[in-house]
C-alpha angles and dihedrals in degrees: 000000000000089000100057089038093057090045088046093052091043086055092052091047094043087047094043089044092054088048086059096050089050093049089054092042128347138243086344095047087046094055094047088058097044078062090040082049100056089036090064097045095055093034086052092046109056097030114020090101085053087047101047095037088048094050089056092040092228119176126229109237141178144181096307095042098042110011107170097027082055095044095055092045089047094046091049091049091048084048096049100037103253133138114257106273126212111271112223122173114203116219096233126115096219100093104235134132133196132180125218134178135106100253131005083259085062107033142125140190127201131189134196123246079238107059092052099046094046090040132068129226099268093044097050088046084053083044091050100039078058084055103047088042084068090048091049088043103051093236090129092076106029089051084042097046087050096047087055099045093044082050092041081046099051080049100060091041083063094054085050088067097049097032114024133078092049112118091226100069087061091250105178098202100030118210086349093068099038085057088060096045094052091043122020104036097051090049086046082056093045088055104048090048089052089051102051087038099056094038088054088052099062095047100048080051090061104033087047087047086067106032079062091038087223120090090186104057081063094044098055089036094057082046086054093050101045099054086040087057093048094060106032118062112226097215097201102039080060090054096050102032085171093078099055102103096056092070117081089249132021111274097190122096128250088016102115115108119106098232140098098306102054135108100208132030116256114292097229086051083057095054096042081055098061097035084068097048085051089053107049086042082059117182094357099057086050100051121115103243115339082228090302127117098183085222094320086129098049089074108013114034090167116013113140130238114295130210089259089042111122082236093053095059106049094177088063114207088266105051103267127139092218098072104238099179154337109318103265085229089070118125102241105237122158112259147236105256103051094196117263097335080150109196093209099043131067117305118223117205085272088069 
């Protein structure tokens, strides 16, 4: 189903996209951006994970590196039946995560300093259970594969303005044509990558939800990071906007609002979300662990409860009486653990 839903996406862009190419100019624009077309698709395939984990200069990291935050991401895909991902950290201070590749055989998840030093254990394994839903569902290469047609798109609409209108490109509407290919073509793009982004939202929530087995871990992480992102500015999310949907939450400023023009639904309808999937999973979508640690034991085996430890807050941020996570009214403040810095193993440029 994700298969014939990703083809059928590619076959809308490369037909918009070659709208675009006749209304600059013609049968022979239209043709150029058929090529243009097949050359992004294969170009999106085969490197847009290279692409998207290079512009936010994220490192590559493993069980030395990065033993307990390895250790939950290998424990979750184990949990859900994926194949182990690559494991990459960013260098950035506004908690945030995002996953990227073209097939769970081929995938990677990244997540922010910042992330793993605001949230606690349980928070970054439901973080990273969101993460690994868009990796089971496909939705790596079909988010990434829109994002790179809408921005070839609003390329070609700015060629209109240089290149289209004259009689001699074979334009068939004229001016007329070049102002819909600067305007609306570009907005129909943007569209269509909002609304593939927010619907794939809701569904890796819930799918995360269960590959965790605690709705609430994710809800009060994605409360964490969406009052971390509005605070902290992500350099270089706010270089390559482009990029933006494929985080868990929105890293660029001022993008909040759960309306047209965003790229993810509103966080509190998240969460809403999640509170009633906890709800209907009763007892067993509260309990602590459910017997899994998601790598907890790979670096404490028997660390006690911490002030930001689920057992430690038995009123819980939603109104449960299980604790199932920090109290929302916390200050943020980075935390103690920073999450397999480990000081005899190999440093990354975080360190």
């Amino acid at each position: 189903m994700n298969t014939m839903r990703t083809a059928m996406l590619l076959a809308a862009m490369t037909a918009l996209f070659m709208g675009v190419g006749y209304l600059i100019g013609g049968s022979g624009g239209m043709m150029i951006a058929l090529i243009i077309a097949a050359g992004t698709n294969l170009f999106s395939y085969w490197n847009a994970d290279k692409m998207v984990l290079s512009m936010n200069h994220a490192v590559e990291v493993d069980e030395r590196s990065a033993p307990e935050f390895y250790a939950i991401v290998k424990s979750l895909a184990a949990n859900a039946g994926l194949p182990m991902p690559r494991v990459y950290l960013i260098d950035t201070d506004q908690p945030n995560a995002f996953a990227t590749g073209r097939n769970p055989q081929n995938a990677a998840v990244a997540a922010s300093t910042g992330l793993l030093q605001r949230l606690s254990h349980e928070e970054v394994a439901a973080v990273m259970a969101h993460e690994l839903a868009h990796v089971q569902h496909r939705d790596t290469l079909t988010m990434t594969i829109v994002a790179t047609f809408a921005g070839a798109i609003s390329m070609l609409g700015n060629f209109a303005f240089f290149f289209g209108g004259s009689r001699e490109n074979n334009n068939p509407l004229g001016f007329v044509g070049v102002l819909v290919a600067m305007i609306v073509a570009p907005f129909a793009a943007m569209i269509v990558q909002m609304a593939v982004s927010r619907t794939r939202e809701y569904e890796a929530d819930r799918r995360g939800a269960e590959i965790c087995g605690h709705p609430l871990w994710l809800a009060s992480a994605l409360d964490k990071i969406a009052r971390g992102a509005e605070r902290i500015r992500n350099d270089d999310a706010e270089r390559n906007p482009a990029t933006a949907h494929l985080f868990i939450i929105n890293p660029l400023s001022g993008e909040r609002m759960d309306n047209l023009f965003s790229t993810h639904p509103n966080t509190e309808n998240r969460i809403a979300a999640l509170q009633a999937m906890a709800a209907q999973m009763g007892p067993a979508g509260n309990a602590q662990t459910n017997g899994r640690d998601y790598g907890r034991e790979a670096t404490q085996q028997a660390a006690p409860p911490s002030p930001r430890h689920p057992q430690a807050d038995t009123t819980g941020p939603w109104g449960s009486a299980d604790g199932a996570g920090p109290r929302a009214d916390e200050p943020e403040q980075p935390q103690p653990n920073p999450w397999g810095r480990n000081p005899t193993g190999p440093k990354g440029p975080w360190s």
